[in-house]
N, C-alpha and C positions, 0 to 999 in steps of 0.2 A: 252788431258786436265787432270790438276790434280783432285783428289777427294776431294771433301768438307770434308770429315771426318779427311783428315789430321789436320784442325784446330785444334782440340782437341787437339792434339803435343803444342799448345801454351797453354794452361793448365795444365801441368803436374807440380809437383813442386809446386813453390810459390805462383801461382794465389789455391785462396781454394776457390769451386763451387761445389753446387752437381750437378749432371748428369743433370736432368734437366735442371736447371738456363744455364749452361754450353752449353746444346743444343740452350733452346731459345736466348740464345743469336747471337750462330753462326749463324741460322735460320733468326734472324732480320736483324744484319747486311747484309748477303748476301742477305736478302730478299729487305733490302732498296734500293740496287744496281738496284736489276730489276726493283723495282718501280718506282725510278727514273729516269730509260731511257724508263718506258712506262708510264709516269703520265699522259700524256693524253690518252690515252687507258684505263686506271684503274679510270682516272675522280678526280687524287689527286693534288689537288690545293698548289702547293710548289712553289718555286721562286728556290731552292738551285737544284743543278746535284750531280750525283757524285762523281764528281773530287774537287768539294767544300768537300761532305763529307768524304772524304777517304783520307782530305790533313795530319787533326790532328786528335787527341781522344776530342777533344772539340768541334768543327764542326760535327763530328759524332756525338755526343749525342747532341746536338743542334737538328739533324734533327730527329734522333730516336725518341726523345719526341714528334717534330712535326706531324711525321707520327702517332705516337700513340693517338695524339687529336682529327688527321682527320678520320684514317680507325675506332680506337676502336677495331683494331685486338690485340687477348692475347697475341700474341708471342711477342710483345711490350711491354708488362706492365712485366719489370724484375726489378724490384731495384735492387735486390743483383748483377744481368750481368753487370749494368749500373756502380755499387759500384768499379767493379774488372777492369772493363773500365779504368776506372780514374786514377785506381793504375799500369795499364800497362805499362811496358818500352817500349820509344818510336821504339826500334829495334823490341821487339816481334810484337808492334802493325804495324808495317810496314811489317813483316812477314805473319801477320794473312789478311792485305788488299791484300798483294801478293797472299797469296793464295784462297781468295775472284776472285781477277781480273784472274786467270787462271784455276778457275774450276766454275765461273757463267757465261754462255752466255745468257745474257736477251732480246735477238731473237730466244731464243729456250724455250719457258716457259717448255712447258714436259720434257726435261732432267733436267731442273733444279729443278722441282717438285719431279723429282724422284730421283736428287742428294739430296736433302732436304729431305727425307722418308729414306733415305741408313743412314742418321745419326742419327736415332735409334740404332745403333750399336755401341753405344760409347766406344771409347775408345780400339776398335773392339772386347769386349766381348760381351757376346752373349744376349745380350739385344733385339736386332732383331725379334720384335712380326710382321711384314707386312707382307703383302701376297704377295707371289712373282704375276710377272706379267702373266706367263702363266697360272697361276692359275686361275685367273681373267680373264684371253683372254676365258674362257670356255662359261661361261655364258652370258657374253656382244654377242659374234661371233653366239652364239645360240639365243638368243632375239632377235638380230638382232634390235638395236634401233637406230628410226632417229633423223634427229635433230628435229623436229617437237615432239617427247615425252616428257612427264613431266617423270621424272624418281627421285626416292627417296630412299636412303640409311639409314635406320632409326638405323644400327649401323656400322657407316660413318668410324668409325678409321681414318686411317691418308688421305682418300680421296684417294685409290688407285684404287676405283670403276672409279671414278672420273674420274682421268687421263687416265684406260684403256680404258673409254668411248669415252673421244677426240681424243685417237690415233686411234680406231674402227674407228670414222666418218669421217677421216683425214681432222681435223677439224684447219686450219690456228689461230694464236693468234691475227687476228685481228677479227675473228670473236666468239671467243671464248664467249663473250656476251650470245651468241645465244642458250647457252646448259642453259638448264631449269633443271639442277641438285640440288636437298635439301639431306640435312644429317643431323641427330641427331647423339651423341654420349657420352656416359655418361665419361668419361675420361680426363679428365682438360687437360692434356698434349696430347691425340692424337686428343683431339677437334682444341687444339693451332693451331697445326698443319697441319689437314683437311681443319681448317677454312682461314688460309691462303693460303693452294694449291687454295681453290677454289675464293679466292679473284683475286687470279695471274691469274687463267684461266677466270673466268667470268668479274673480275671488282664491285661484287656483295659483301657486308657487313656482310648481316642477312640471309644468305641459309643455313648455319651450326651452328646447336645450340646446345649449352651444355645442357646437361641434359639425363633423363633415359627414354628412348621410352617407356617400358612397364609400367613404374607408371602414369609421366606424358609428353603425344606426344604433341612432338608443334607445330605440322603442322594441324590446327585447326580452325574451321570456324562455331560458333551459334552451340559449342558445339557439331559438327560433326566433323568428320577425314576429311580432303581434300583428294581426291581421284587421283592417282597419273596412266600412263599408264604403268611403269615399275617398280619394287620393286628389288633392287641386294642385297644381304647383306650376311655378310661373322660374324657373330655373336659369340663371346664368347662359349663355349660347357658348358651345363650342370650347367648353374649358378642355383644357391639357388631361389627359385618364393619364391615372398610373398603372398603367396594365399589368406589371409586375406584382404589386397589391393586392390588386382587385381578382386575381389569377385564383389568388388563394382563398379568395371569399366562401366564407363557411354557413352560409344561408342560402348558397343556389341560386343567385338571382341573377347569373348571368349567361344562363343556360344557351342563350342567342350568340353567344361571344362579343367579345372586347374590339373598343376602336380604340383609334387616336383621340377622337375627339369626344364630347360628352354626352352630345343629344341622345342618341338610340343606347346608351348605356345608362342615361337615367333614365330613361321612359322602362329598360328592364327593370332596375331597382323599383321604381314606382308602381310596375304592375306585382312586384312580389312582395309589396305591402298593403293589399287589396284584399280582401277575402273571395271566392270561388263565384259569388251572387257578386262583386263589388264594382263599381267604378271608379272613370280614373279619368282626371284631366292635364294635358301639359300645354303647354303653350313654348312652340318650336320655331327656331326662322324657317325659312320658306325652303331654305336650301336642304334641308335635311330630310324633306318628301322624297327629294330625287338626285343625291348624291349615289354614286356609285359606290364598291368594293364591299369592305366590312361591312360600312352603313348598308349597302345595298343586304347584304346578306340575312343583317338582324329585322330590318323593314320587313322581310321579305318571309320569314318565319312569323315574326308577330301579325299577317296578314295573311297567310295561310292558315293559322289558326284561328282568323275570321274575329278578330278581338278587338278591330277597331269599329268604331259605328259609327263617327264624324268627324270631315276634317271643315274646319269655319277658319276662312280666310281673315285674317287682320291687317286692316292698311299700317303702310309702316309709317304713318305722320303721329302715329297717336300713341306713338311710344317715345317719352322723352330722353330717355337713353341712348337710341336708335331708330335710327330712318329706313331699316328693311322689313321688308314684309314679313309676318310671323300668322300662326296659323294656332289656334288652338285645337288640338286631336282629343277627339274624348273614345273612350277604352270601354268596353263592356266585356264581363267575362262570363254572363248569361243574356247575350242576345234575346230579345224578342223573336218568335220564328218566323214572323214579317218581314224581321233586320238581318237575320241571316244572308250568308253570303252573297255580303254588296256591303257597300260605303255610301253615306251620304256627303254632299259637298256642298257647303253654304257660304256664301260669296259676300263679306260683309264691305265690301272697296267703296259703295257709295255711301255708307251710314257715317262719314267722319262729323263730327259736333265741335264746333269749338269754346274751347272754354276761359281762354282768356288769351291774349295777345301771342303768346308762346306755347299753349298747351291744345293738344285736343283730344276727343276722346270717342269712343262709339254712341250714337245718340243711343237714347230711350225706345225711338221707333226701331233701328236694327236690332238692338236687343229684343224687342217683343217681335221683330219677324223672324227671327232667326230662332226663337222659339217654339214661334206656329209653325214653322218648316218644319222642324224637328218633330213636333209633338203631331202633327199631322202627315208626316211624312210627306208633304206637298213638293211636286218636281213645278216650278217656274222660273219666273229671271232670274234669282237669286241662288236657289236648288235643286240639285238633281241628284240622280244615282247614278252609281258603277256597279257593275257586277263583276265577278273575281275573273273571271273570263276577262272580260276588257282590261283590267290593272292586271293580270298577267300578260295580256299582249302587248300591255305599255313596260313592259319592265320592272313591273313593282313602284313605278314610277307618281307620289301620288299629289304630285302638282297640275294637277289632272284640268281647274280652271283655264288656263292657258288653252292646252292640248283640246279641251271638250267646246271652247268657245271655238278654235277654228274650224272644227268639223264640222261645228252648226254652219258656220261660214258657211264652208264647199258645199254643204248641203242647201245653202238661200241661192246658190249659184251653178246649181244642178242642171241647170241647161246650157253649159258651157263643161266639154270634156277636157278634163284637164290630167297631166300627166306628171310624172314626177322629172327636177331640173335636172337629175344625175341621165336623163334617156335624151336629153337636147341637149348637154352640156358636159363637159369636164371639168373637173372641178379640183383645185390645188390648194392647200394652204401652203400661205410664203414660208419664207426661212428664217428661223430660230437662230437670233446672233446677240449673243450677251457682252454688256455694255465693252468688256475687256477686249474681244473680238472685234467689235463694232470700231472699238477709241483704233486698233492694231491696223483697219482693213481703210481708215479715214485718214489716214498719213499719207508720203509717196507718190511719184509719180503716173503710176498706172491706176489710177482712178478713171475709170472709164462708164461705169455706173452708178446711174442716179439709186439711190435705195428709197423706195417707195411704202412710206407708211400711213396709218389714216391720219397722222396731220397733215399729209400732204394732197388730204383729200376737200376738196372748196367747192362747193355748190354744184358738186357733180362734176369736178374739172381735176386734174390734175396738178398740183403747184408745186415746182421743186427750185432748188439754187444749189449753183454750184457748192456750196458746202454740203449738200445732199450726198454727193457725189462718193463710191468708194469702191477700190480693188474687190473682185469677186475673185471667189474659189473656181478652179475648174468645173468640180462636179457640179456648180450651181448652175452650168450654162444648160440652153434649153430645157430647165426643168423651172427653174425661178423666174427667170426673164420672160418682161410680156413680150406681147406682140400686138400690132395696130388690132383694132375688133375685143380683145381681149378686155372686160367686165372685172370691175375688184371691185368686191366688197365684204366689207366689215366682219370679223370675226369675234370679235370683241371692244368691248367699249362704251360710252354710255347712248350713243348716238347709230342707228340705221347708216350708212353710204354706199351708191353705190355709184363709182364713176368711169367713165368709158376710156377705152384708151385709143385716142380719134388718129392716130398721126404714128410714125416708126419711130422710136427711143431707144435706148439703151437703159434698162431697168432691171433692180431687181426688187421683189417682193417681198416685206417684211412678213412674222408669221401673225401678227393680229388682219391680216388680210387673205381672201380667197382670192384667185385667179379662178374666174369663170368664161371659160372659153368654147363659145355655141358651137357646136356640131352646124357647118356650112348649110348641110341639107335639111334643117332642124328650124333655127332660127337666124331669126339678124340680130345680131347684139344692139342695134337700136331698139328693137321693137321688146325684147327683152329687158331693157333697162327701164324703156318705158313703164313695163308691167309690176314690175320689183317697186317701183317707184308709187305706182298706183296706189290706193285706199285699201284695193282689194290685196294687192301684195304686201303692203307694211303690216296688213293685220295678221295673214299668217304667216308672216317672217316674225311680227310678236308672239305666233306661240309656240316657235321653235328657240326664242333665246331664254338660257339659263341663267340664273346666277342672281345675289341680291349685289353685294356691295360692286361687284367686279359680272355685269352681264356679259356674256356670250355665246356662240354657235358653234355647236361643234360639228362637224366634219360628214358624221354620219345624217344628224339632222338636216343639213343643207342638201345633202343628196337626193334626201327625200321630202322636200318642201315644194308641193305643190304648185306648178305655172300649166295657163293655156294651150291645149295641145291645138294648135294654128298651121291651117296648111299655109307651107309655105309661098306660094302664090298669093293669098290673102294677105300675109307680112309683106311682101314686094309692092304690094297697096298702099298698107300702111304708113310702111315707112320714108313714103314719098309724104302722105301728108305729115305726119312728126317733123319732118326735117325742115318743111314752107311755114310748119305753125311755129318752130325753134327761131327760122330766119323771121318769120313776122314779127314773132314776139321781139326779138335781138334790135330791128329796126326801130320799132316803137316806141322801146327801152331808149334807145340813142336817140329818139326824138323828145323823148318826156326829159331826159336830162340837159340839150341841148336850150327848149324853152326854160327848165328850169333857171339854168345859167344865164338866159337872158334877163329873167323876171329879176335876178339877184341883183344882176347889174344895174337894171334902171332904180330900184329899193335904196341901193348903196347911193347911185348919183342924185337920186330926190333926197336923201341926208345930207347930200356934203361929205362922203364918208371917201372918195375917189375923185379924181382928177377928169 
C-alpha cells in the first residue's frame, strides 16, 4: 500500500496551507473514508458512502461538515482546509482521493491510526515528535493490561499509548468499544489527533480532552480525581511548574512537594490518578533518577514508600525528538511481597532496531527480554536488584546502571587493592570566570597567565597561544595555578581528558577542569595518568559522570573514584618503563612518518607531479 503522507505532494506550490491546516485536512478526508464504511460501528447517523463523497470536491465537503455536526471531532473544524478544497483542480483532487483509496484500509483501523500519527512528519522533515512503537511495547507488555482495566493517559499526545494497547490485547475493531481508554492533552493539534484515533478505535466522543492535566485534570467526580487501574504516559521533559498554581491544587496530589521543573511533579499527579491496587508508568530522562534538591526530595518519599518496582533503561537514539537517555519507571501501589522493598533495573542499551534510515526503535527481542526479566524476576546481564538499603546509601540516587556496572568492575578486579584518589591526591576544581570577566581579565598589559581549559587539552598534552593568555586576580594565585607533575582533568564535557603538566608554566585553571595533584609519597603523576587513562580507569570514571545533554563530574564523585593503591617503589618501576614505551613509541611515530614522506615523494615524481 501506499503512505498517507504522500498527500502532502498535492500541496506543494499553489495550494498555500500551513502544516497544520494541511495535516487536518489529510487526516479528515481519509478519516471520513473509514467512517463511513464503519458508521455503524462508530454510531454516525449519515445516509451518504464514500463513493458519494469521493465523486467531487463538493460532495466531499457536503459530508465533511456533516461528520463535523455529528462527531464534534477538531480534526473537522478546518475553514482554511475546506477554503483550499474548493480551489482544488479537479486532477490533483482525484490524485489526492487516489491516494486516499490505496493507503486507507477501514478494515484495519490500527494501521490506519498509525498511518495517520506517521503524518506528523510533514512534508518528511523532521517534525516527527511520536513515540515509536517499541518504545511503547515496553510498558504496556510489563502492565500487562486487560480488557477489563480503566486505564488513563493524562498526557495522551497523539494516542500512541492507545493503539499499542489494542494491538497488546489483540483486540478485533468490532470490539474495540470495549477499551475503557481516557487521555488529556494540553496540545490543540496532537489532541485533534489522539481524539480521533480514539473515536476510530472505541466509537466514543468525550475520552480525550483538551486541556493541561497538571492546572486543570478533567477526569473528575465532586471534586475528586476518578481513580483509574493503569496510568501510561510518555510526558514532555522538564517543562517550566507553576508552583504558585499548583500550591493551591485541590485534589492533593502534591503531597511530595513542588519543583521547578516537571518530571517528579507529574509522576505525583500520575500516581494520584491510579487507584490503591493500581499501576503506573512514565517515561523520564535519565537526569531525573538523580538530580538533587526538591527533585531529590520527592524521589526520595516516593521511594521510601517502596512504590516504584522498575526502572528499564531507554537508549537515547530511539527517540526522534531527542538523543538523551530516558528511562521508563513503572509504579506499583500494591507490590507483590517478593517486590517489596527493592527496585528492579533492566538495562535495554543493546536492543536498538532500526527502522528506517532516520528512525530507530526497541526491537521485539528487548521487549520480550525485558518482560521475562520482569515476570521472572531474573537478575543477569541485562537485570538486577537494589534493595532500599543500597539506594539509600546511594542517595536516592536511582541511575543506579552506571554506579552497579562499576562495582561489578572492582569486584572482577578484586585482587588488585584499590583505594580512593581523594587519599593519593588533592583535588581542585579551576575557577569560575564568566565571559564578562574573562573579555575584562584578556586586555592589558599584565597578562601573565595562560588560562587553561579542556580546549586546550590535545592528545594528553597541553596546547595554548598567546591569546590564551590573561591578568589573574590575587586570590587565584597558588590556589588556581598548576605546577610541573600537576594532572587536569575534565569536569565536564562530552569527552574523558586527562593531561599532565610535564614542564613549569604560568597557568591558570578553568572551572570545567580538575587540578589533581598526587600526594609525592602516594604516587607519580605518570603512573597515575597512565591508570586514568586505562580500560580499567575510563570505565569507572564512566560511572561517576552525570548528566544527559551537558555530562559531568562533580567534585565529591572524583574524590571517591576508585585508583590502585600501589607501593610506591613499584610506580619508581613503572614509570621508568612508561616513559622508554612513551620515547619508543615517539621515535617510531617519527620513523613511520619520515618513510611516509618519502613514499609520497617518489609517487608524486613517478607522475610528473614535482620537479
Amino acid at each position: 500500500m501506499k503512505s498517507l503522507t504522500l498527500a502532502h505532494d498535492i500541496f506543494r506550490g499553489e495550494y498555500v496551507l500551513d502544516n497544520w491546516s494541511k495535516r487536518k485536512l489529510i487526516a479528515s478526508i481519509s478519516a471520513t473514508k473509514v467512517i463511513l464504511e464503519n458508521k455503524e460501528r462508530l454510531n454516525v447517523d449519515i445516509n451518504d458512502d464514500w463513493t458519494y463523497a469521493s465523486l467531487n470536491k463538493e460532495n466531499l465537503i457536503s459530508v465533511l461538515k456533516e461528520i463535523e455536526l455529528l462527531t464534534k471531532l477538531s480534526c473537522f473544524n478546518n475553514s482554511d482546509g475546506i477554503e483550499v478544497l474548493k480551489t482544488m483542480k479537479d486532477s490533483d483532487f482525484d490524485k489526492f482521493i487516489n491516494i486516499i483509496n490505496s493507503s486507507v484500509n477501514s478494515n484495519d483501523i490500527i494501521s490506519y491510526c498509525k498511518e495517520l500519527r506517521v503524518t506528523a512528519n510533514v512534508d518528511g522533515k523532521m517534525y516527527d515528535y511520536t513515540t515509536k512503537y517499541g518504545v511503547l511495547d515496553v510498558p504496556v507488555s510489563i502492565i500487562n493490561p486487560t480488557i477489563d482495566n480503566t486505564i488513563i493517559d493524562s498526557f495522551n499526545g497523539e494516542s500512541g499509548t492507545e493503539i499499542t494497547i489494542k494491538e497488546f490485547l489483540n483486540l478485533s475493531d468490532e470490539y474495540g468499544y470495549k477499551l475503557k481508554y481516557y487521555g488529556q492533552e494540553v496540545n490543540s493539534e496532537s489532541h485533534a489527533i489522539g481524539e480521533l484515533i480514539n473515536f476510530l478505535i472505541t466509537g466514543n466522543k468525550n475520552r480525550i480532552v483538551l486541556g493541561d492535566s497538571l492546572i486543570n485534570p478533567a477526569f473528575t467526580n465532586d471534586n475528586n480525581l476518578i481513580k483509574y487501574d493503569i496510568a501510561i504516559s510518555n510526558p514532555s521533559f522538564m517543562m517550566k511548574i507553576d508552583k504558585n498554581t499548583l500550591s493551591k491544587d485541590i485534589y492533593g496530589r502534591f503531597k511530595y512537594g513542588l519543583t521547578n521543573n516537571s518530571d517528579w511533579v507529574v509522576v505525583s499527579h500520575i500516581l494520584s490518578t491510579i487507584k490503591d491496587t493500581g499501576k503506573a508508568a512514565v517515561l523520564l530522562p535519565i537526569g531525573a533518577l538523580f538530580r538533587g534538591g526538591a527533585e531529590e526530595r520527592i524521589r526520595k518519599s516516593i521511594i521510601n514508600e517502596d512504590l516504584i518496582e522498575a526502572v528499564i533503561r531507554i537508549p537515547g537514539s530511539v527517540l526522534s525528538y531527542t538523543n538523551i537517555v530516558t528511562c521508563w519507571v513503572i509504579f506499583n501501589k500494591d507490590k507483590e511481597e517478593d517486590r517489596k522493598g527493592k527496585i528492579q533495573f533492566i538495562d535495554l542499551t543493546d536492543y536498538v532496531e532500526s527502522i528506517d534510515r532516520r528512525n530507530n526503535t526497541i526491537s521485539k527481542e528487548g521487549v520480550n527480554d525485558a518482560v521475562k526479566a520482569y515476570k521472572k524476576m531474573q537478575e543477569n546481564s541485562i537485570s538486577f536488584f537494589l534493595g532500599m538499603k543500597k539506594i539509600e546509601e546511594k542517595q536516592y540516587d536511582l541511575n543506579a546502571f552506571d554506579y552497579i556496572k562499576s562495582e561489578k568492575l572492582i569486584e572482577s578486579v578484586s585482587h588488585i587493592n584499590m583505594t580512593e584518589l581523594c587519599r593519593v591526591a588533592q583535588i581542585r576544581r579551576g575557577v569560575q570566570v564568566n565571559k564578562g570577566k574573562l573579555d575584562a581579565l584578556n586586555t592589558g598589559s599584565e597578562r601573565t597567565h595562560y588560562l587553561i581549559s579542556i580546549g586546550n587539552i590535545v592528545d594528553g598534552k597541553i596546547v595554548f597561544e598567546e591569546s590564551n593568555k590573561i591578568r589573574i586576580e590575587r586570590k587565584w594565585e597558588g590556589v588556581y595555578e598548576v605546577k610541573k607533575g600537576d594532572l587536569l582533568v575534565t569536569s565536564k564535557g562530552t569527552q574523558f581528558k586527562v593531561a599532565l603538566v610535564d614542564k613549569d608554566m604560568k597557568g591558570i585553571v578553568s572551572a570545567n577542569l580538575f587540578i589533581v595533584r598526587a600526594y609525592e609519597d602516594k604516587y607519580i603523576p605518570e603512573v597515575l595518568k597512565y591508570y586514568l587513562e586505562s580500560e580499567l580507569g575510563q570505565s569507572l570514571v564512566e560511572g561517576i559522570i552525570k548528566g544527559t545533554a551537558i555530562k559531568s563530574i562533580s567534585h565529591k564523585d572524583i574524590e571517591k573514584l576508585s585508583v590502585p593503591d600501589i607501593d610506591i617503589k613499584v610506580q619508581e618501576k613503572v614509570v621508568k618503563k612508561i616513559r622508554k614505551s612513551n620515547e619508543e613509541y615517539n621515535k617510531r611515530l617519527e620513523e613511520a612518518k619520515r618513510i611516509y614522506n618519502e613514499e609520497q615523494k617518489d609517487i608524486k615524481k613517478a607522475l610528473n607531479l614535482i620537479n
